[in-house]
C-alpha positions as MATLAB code, in Angstrom:
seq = 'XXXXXXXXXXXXXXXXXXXXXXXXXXXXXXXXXXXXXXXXXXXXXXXXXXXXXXXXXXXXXXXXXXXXXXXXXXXXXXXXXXXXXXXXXXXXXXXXXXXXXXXXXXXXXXXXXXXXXXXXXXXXXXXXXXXXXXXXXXXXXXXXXXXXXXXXXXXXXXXXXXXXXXXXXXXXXXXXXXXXXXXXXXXXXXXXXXXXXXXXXXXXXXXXXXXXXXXXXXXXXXXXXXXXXXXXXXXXXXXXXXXXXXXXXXXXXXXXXXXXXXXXXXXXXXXXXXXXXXXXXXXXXXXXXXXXXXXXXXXXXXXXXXXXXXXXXXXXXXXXXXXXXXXXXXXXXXXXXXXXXXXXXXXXXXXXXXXXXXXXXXXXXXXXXXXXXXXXXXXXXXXXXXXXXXXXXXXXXXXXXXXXXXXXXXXXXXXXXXX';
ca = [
     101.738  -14.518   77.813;
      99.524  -17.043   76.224;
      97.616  -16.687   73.208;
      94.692  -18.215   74.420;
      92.328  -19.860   71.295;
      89.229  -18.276   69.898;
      87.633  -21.259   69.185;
      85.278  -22.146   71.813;
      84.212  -25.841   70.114;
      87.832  -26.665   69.359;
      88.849  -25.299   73.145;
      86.180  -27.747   74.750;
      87.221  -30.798   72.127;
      90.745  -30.246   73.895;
      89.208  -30.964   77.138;
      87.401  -33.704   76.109;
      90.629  -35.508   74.293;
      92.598  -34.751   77.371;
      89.760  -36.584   79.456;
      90.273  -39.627   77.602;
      94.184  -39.785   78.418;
      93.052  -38.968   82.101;
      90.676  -41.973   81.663;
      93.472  -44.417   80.450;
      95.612  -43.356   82.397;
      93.097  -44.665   85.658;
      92.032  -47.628   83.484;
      95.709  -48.914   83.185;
      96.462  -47.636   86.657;
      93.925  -48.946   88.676;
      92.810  -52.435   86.641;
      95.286  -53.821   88.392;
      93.313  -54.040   91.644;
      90.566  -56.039   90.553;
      93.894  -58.458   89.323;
      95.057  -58.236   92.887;
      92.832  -61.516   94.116;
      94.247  -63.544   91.579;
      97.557  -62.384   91.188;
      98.021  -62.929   95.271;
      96.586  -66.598   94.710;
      98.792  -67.309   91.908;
     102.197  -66.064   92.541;
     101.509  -66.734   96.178;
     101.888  -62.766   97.590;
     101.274  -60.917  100.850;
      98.814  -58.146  101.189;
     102.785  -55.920  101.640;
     103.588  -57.050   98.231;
     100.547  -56.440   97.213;
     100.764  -52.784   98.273;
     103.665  -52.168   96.649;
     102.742  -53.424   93.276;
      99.499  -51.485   93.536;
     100.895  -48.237   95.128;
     104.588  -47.617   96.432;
     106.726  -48.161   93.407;
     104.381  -47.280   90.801;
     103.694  -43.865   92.747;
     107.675  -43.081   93.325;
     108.516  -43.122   89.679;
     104.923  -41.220   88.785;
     105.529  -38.596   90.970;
     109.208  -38.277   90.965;
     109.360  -38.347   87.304;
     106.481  -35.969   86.613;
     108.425  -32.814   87.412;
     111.431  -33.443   84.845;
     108.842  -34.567   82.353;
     106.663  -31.411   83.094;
     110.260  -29.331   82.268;
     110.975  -30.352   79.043;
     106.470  -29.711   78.716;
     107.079  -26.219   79.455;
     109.827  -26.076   76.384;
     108.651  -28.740   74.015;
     105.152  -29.885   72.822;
     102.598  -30.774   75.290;
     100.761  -32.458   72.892;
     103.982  -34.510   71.860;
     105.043  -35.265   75.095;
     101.217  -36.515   75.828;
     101.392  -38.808   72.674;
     104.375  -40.537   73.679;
     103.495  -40.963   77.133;
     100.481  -42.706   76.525;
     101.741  -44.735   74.114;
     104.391  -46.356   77.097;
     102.302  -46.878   79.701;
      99.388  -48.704   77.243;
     102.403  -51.069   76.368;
     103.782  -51.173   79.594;
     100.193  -52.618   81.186;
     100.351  -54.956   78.268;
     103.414  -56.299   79.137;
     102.280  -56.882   82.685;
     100.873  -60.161   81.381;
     104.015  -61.257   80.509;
     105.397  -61.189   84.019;
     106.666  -64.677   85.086;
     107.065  -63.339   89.070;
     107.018  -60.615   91.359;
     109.674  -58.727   90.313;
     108.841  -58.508   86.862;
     105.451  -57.686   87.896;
     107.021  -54.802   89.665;
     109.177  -53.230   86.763;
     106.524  -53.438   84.085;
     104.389  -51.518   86.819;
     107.124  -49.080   87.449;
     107.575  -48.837   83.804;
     103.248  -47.912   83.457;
     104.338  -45.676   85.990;
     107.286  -43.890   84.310;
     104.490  -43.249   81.015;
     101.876  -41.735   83.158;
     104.309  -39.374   84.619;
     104.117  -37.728   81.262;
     100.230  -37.462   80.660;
      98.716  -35.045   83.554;
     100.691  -32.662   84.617;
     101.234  -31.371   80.214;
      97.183  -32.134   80.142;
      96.536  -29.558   82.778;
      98.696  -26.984   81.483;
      97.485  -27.300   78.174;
      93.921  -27.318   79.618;
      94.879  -23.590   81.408;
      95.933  -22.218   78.039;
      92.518  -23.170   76.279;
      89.924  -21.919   79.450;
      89.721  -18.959   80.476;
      90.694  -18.701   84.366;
      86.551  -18.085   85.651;
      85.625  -21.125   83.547;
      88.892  -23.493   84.452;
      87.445  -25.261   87.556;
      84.463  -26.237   85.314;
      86.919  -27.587   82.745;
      89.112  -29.281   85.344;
      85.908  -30.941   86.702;
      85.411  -32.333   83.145;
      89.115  -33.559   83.049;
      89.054  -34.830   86.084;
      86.173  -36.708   85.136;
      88.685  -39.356   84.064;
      89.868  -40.100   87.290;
      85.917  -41.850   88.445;
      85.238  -42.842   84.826;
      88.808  -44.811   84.563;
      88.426  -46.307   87.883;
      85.194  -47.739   86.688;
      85.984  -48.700   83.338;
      88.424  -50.622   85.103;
      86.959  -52.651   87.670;
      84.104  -53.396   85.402;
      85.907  -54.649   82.339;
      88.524  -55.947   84.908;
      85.902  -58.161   86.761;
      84.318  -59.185   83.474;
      87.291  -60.287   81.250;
      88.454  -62.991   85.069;
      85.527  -64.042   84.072;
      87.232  -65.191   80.390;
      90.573  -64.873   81.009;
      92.833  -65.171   83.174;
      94.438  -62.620   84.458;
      97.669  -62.329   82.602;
      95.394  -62.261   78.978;
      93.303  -59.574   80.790;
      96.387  -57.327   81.121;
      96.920  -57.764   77.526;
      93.836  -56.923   76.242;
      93.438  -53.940   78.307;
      96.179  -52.183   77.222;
      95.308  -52.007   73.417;
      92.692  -49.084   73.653;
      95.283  -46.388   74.967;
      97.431  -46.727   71.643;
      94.426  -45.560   70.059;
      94.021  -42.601   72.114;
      97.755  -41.585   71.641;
      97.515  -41.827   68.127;
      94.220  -39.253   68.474;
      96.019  -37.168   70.841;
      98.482  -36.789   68.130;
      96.971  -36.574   64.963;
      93.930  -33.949   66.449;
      95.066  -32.282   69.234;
      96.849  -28.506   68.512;
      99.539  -26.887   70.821;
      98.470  -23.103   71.980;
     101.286  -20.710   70.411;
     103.780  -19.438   73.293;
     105.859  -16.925   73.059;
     109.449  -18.948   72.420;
     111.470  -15.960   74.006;
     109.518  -16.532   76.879;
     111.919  -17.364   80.266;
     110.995  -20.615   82.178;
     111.993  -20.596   85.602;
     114.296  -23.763   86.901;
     112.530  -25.873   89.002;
     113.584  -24.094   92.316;
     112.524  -21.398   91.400;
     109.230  -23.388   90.916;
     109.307  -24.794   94.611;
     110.628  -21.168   95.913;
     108.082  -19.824   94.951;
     105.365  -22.278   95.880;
     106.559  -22.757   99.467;
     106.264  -19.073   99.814;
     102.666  -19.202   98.930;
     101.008  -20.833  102.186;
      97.720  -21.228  100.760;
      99.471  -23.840   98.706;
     101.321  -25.649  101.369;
      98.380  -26.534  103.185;
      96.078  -27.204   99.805;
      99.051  -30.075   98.501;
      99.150  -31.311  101.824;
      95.684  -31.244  102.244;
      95.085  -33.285   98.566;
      98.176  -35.398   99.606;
      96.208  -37.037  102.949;
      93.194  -37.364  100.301;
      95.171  -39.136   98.144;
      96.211  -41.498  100.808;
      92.518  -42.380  101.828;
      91.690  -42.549   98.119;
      94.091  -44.493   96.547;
      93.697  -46.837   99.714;
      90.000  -47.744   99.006;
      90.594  -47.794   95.556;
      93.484  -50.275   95.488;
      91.989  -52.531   98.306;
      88.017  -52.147   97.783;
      87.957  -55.385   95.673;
      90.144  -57.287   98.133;
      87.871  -56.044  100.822;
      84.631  -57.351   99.203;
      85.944  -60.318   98.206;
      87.276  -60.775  102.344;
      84.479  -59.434  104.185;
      81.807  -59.725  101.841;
      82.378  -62.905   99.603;
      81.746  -61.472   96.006;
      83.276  -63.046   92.975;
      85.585  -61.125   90.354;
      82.032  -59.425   88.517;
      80.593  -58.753   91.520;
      83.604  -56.630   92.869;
      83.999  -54.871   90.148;
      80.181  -53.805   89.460;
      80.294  -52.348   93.567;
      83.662  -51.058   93.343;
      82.364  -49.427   89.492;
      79.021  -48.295   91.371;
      81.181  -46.139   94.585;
      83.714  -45.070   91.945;
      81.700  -43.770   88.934;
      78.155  -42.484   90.658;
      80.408  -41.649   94.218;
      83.588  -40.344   93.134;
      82.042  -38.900   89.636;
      79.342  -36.909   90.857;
      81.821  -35.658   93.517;
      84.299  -34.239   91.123;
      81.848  -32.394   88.899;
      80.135  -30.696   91.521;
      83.108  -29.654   92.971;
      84.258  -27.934   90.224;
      80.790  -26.229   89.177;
      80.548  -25.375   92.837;
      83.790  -23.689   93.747;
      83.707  -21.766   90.287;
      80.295  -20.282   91.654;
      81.155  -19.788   94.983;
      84.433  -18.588   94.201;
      82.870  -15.790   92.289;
      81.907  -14.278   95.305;
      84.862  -15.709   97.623;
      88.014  -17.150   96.277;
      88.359  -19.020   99.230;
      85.707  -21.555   97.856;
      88.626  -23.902   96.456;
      89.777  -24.727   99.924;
      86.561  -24.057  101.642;
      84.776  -26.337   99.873;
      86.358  -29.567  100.493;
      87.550  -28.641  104.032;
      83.944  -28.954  104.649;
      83.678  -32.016  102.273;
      86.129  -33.766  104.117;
      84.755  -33.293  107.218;
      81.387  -34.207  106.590;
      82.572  -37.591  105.221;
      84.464  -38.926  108.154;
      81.823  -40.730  109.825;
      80.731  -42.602  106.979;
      84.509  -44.473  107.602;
      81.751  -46.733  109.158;
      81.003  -47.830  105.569;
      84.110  -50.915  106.102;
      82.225  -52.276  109.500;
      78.645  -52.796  108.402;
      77.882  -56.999  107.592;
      75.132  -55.739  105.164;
      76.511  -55.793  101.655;
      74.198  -53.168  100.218;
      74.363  -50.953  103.010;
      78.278  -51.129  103.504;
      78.366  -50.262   99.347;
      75.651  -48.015   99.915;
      77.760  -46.077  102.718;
      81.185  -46.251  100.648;
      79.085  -44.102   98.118;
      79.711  -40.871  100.529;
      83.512  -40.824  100.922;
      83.853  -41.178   97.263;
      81.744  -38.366   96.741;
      82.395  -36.252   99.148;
      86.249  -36.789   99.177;
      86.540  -36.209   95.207;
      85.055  -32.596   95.227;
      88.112  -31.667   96.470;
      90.296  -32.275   93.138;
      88.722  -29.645   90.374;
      89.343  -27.027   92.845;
      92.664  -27.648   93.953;
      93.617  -28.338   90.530;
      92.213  -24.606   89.868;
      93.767  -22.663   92.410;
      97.300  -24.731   92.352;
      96.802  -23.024   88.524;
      96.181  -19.652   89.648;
      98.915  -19.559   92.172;
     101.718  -20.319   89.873;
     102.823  -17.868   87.048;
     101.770  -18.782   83.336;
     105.392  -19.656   82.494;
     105.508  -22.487   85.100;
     101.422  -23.801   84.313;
     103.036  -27.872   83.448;
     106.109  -27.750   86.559;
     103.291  -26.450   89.233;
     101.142  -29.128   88.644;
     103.892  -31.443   88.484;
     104.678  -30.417   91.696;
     101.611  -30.716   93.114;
     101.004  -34.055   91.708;
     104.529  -34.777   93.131;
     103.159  -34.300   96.432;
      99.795  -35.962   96.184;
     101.592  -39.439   94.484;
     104.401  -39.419   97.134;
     101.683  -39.216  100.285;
      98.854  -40.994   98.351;
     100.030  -43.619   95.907;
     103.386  -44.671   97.238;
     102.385  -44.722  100.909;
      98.121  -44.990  101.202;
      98.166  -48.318   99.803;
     100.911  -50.102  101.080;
     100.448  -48.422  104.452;
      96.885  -49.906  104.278;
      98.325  -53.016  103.531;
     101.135  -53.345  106.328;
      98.215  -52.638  108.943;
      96.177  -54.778  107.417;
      99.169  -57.526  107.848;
      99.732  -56.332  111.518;
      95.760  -56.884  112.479;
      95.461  -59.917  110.516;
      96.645  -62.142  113.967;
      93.769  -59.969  116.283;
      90.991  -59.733  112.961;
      91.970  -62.392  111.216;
      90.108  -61.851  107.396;
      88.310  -59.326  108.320;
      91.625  -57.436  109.752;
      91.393  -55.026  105.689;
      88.291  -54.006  106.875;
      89.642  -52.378  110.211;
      92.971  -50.550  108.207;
      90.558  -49.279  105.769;
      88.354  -47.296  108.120;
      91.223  -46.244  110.576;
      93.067  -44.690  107.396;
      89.533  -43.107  106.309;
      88.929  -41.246  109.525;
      93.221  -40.347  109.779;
      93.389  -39.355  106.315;
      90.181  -37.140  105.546;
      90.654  -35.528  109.326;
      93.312  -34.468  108.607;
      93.235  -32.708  105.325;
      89.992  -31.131  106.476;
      91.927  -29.295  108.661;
      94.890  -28.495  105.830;
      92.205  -27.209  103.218;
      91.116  -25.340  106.105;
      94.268  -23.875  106.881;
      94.442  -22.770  102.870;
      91.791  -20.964  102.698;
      93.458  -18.189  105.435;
      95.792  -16.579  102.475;
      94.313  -17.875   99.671;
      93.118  -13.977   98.622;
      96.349  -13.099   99.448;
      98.737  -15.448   97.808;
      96.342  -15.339   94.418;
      96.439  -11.399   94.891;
     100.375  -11.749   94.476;
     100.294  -14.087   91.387;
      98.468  -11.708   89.830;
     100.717   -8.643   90.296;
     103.896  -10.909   89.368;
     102.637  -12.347   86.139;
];
């Protein structure tokens, strides 16, 4: 077993450090979008291309390459393996500036891609040995924090620096500040002692035993169809304002910063204070609890129709929130339902799942339809994929979380007596 830390200050500083690699890792991620405008304009790209640069190959080698990274995490240093991660993709998103065409474009974003295989899946585990398991949904709510806070940080300084630079400085520039945070990440940041006779279990032994565990079928599944919403709006929200609503570079990026950070951000904290309460009382709250999230944000898909600026940003507010309380607690329970000698390759896995259905399909799938409506829609044909995926997506995994929540008890009962 683990030998969980004493020190409560020092546990909490660990979750904080590991927030700021989250945050980078959705800064470097996700700046890209508010490029996307320009980038199309320049190197003369269609909204396909465009969803591949922003979603499909980045999120093939992220997910895909998370699980052999999140092996050697379970043998080796987490806090080595985070490091050296970090310290790729930052240059990686630098290097993006240097790209002369499409497909250079593309392999310096595969290559951010291959470095932030290496940063959550180690953070999560690492985050598991520090908090206890009644307090972990709290802490993944503050990890997870990263995921609004990046996306903002982002399109703000993203919107901001067009407004200076082009866009191939911008890329530059932006990728500085993670070097910094792999260098603190390194110098500050202590690995839990494990017990080094301890057996790891291969990788299908992993996926054996998560299959078996149905709960968890439905709950990656469920945070998979999320994803694809998600990383949808978040990829083409700047596109979409600047289409249907006629903002400039700053503008985009202060809405798309304002659904994102006060949306998405209040979302994921709540979610994980909530499900750690209710879950006191029902362990079923980390499946519960978004199924009815989900469902209750469906009809503001409406959000992408409205002409009203302020009211269509005022809509996209509730999807964010109400779709992002899902991730503390599924980040929790995928946790509690794997054994403590597989903590890194279980989320792996899971973030396997969510990458392959969100990132490498939501966005470019948005994007094809978008292509195929433009003859009927003309501009305005974004606007239409982006609500039809909202009301697919978020339907759907309602039903999934739903469908969790029926052996949750059971399958956590079973972890339990195993470990």
């Amino acid at each position: 077993m683990t030998e969980r830390p004493p020190d409560n200050r020092y546990t909490w500083y660990v979750v904080f450090v590991c927030f700021l690699v989250y945050t980078v890792n959705f800064i470097d991620r996700m700046v890209l979008n508010i490029f996307l405008p320009a980038i199309k304009a320049d190197l003369q790209l269609s909204d396909t291309q465009l969803g591949l640069l922003s979603g499909t190959v980045f999120g093939l080698f992220y997910a895909t390459l998370g699980i052999p990274i999140g092996r050697l995490a379970d043998r080796y240093s987490r806090r080595n393996i985070i490091a050296t991660c970090v310290a790729i993709w930052s240059a990686m998103t630098a290097l993006c500036g240097t790209a002369k065409g499409f497909g250079m474009l593309l392999v310096f974003r595969t290559g951010v891609g291959v470095g932030e295989a290496g940063g959550s899946p180690p953070a999560i585990s690492l985050i598991s040995d520090y908090v206890s398991p009644e307090r972990r949904a709290t802490a993944m709510a503050l990890f997870s924090m990263g995921v609004p806070i990046g996306f903002a940080i982002g399109y703000l300084s993203g919107g901001y620096l067009l407004q200076v630079f082009d866009w191939r400085q911008s890329f530059y520039i932006v990728g500085l500040p993670g070097l910094l945070v792999a260098a603190l990440v390194w110098l500050t940041v202590r690995e839990p002692a494990r017990d080094p006779q301890r057996e790891i279990p291969s990788i299908r032994v992993v996926f054996k035993h998560l299959w078996e565990r149905h709960s968890f079928r439905h709950l990656s599944f469920a945070s998979g169809l999320y994803a694809f919403a998600g990383y949808s709006a978040g990829a083409w929200m700047p596109s979409f304002l600047d289409r249907s609503h006629g903002l400039n570079s700053v503008q985009q990026g202060q809405a798309s910063a304002l659904i994102i950070a006060v949306g998405a951000g209040l979302g994921t904290f709540v979610g994980g204070v909530l499900a750690d309460r209710w879950a006191r009382r029902d362990r079923r709250a980390y499946a519960l609890l978004p199924a009815i999230t989900m469902a209750l944000a469906v009809p503001f898909a409406y959000a992408y129709l409205v002409e009203n600026t302020a009211l269509a940003i005022g809509l996209a507010l509730m999807p964010a929130l109400l779709g992002q309380i899902y991730q503390a607690p599924a980040f929790a329970a995928t946790q509690s339902l794997g054994t403590p000698t597989m903590r890194v390759a279980t989320a792996a896995v899971l973030f396997f799942i969510i990458n392959i259905i969100g990132l490498a399909c939501g966005p470019l799938f948005t994007g094809v339809l978008s292509d195929q409506l433009q003859p009927r829609f003309g501009a305005d044909s974004l606007r239409y994929a982006m609500a039809i995926v909202t009301v697919g997506a978020y339907s759907w995994a309602s039903l999934h979380f739903w469908l969790s929540s029926r052996s949750m008890i059971e399958d956590f009962d079973y972890v339990e007596r195993i470990s």
